[in-house]
Structure formats: C-alpha cells, structure tokens
C-alpha positions in Angstrom: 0.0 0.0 0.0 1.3 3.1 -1.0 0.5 6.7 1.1 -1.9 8.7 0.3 -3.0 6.5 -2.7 -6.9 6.8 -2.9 -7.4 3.2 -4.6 -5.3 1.5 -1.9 -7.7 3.6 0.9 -10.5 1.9 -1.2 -9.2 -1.3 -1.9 -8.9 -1.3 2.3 -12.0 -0.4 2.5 -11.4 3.2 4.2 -13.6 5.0 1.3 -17.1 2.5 2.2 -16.8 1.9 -1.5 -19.1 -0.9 -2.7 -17.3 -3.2 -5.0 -19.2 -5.0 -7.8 -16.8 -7.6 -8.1 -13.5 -8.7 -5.9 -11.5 -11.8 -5.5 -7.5 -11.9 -4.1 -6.5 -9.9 -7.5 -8.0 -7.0 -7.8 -11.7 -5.4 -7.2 -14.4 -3.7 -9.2 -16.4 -0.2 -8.5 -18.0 2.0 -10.2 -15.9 5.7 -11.3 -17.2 8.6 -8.8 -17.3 10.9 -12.3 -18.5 8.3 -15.2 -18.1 9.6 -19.1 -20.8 6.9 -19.9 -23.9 5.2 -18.6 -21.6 2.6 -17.4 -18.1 3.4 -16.1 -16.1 0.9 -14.2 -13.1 0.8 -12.8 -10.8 -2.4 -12.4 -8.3 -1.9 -10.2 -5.4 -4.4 -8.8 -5.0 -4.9 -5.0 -1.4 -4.6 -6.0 -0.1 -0.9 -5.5 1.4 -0.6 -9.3 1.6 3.2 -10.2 1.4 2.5 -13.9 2.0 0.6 -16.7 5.6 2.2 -16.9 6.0 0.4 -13.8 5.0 -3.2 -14.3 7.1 -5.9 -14.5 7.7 -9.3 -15.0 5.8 -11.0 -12.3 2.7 -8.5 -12.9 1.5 -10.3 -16.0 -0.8 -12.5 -14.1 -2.5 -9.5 -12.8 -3.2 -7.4 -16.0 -4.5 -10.5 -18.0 -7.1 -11.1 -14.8 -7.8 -7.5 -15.2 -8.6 -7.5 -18.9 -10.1 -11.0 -18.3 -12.5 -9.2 -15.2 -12.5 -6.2 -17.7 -14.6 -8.7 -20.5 -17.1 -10.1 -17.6 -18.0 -7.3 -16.0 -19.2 -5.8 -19.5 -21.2 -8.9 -19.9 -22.7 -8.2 -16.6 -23.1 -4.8 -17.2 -25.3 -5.3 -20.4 -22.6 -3.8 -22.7 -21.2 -6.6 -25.0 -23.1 -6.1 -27.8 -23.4 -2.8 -28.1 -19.9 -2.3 -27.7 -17.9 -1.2 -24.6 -13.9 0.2 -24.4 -11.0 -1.0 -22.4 -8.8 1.6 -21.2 -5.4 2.5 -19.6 -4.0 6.0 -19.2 -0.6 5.8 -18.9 1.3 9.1 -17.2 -0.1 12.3 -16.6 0.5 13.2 -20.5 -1.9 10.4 -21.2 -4.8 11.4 -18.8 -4.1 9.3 -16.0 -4.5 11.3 -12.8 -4.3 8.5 -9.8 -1.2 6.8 -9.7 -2.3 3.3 -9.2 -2.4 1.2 -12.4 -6.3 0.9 -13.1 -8.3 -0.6 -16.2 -11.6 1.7 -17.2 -14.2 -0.1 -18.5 -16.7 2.7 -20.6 -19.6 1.7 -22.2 -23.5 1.6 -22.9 -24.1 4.3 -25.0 -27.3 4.2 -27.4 
C-alpha cells in the first residue's frame, strides 16, 4: 500500500466503496465521475503506479484485469453494443491516480 493513494484507501475499505466484483487480484467499482452510462473501474490490489512500472511478475495481474474487464461488460449489459477497455498511462496520457487501473466505458445508445 502506497500513502496517500486513494485506490489503496479503497481497496482497504477506508472510502465505504461498494465493489461490484472482488476476488484476491483485484476489485471492481464504479468511477465517482463516469463519461458513460456505465463506467467501471478495475483496479489491482497490487499498489502498481502505472503501466511504466510493471514488471515481470505483474503479468498475471493485467490479463485477470482485462479477463475481469470482458465479464463485467457482460454483466453490465454492454457486450453487444460495444464497450472500451482503457489505460492511461502518465499524466501526458490522462491518468490522474497513480495506481495502475483498467476503465471499463460503455453503454451508449
């Protein structure tokens, strides 16, 4: 757990953040300012700051992510109308919390 990381307070279950999915991995919850009708956020129990900073052993852990990523659109109705997998990577590349995360963005009409 890294200080004053706001997904490792969640993940610890500081926030009261209701998680739509969890196993030993990484848990699921819904993005406090969605861009869609349905905007999820995958996130690894793991503190990883960001794709710049995986490494080997982290493979496991982004294929369950993408793997969750797939389900929970299934679950969340969006598979056939179509649904985005996302990582910002850096500040330059829109992410702004620096704990490796997977948005899931879908269910437009």
């Amino acid at each position: 757990m890294e200080k004053d990381c706001i997904f490792c307070d969640i993940i610890n279950g500081k926030m009261g953040t209701k998680f739509l999915y969890e196993n030993d991995t990484l848990v699921v919850f819904k993005d406090i300012n969605p861009v869609a009708p349905v905007h999820l956020l995958i996130v690894p129990r793991k503190h990883i700051r960001s794709i710049n900073d995986l490494e080997q052993e982290d493979k496991k852990i982004v294929s369950e992510m993408i793997m969750a990523g797939k389900d929970m659109a299934k679950k969340q109705g969006v598979t056939k109308s179509g649904y985005k997998l996302i990582f910002n990577v850096e500040k330059g590349g829109g992410q702004i919390i620096f704990h490796l995360h997977l948005h899931l963005i879908g269910g437009w009409r």
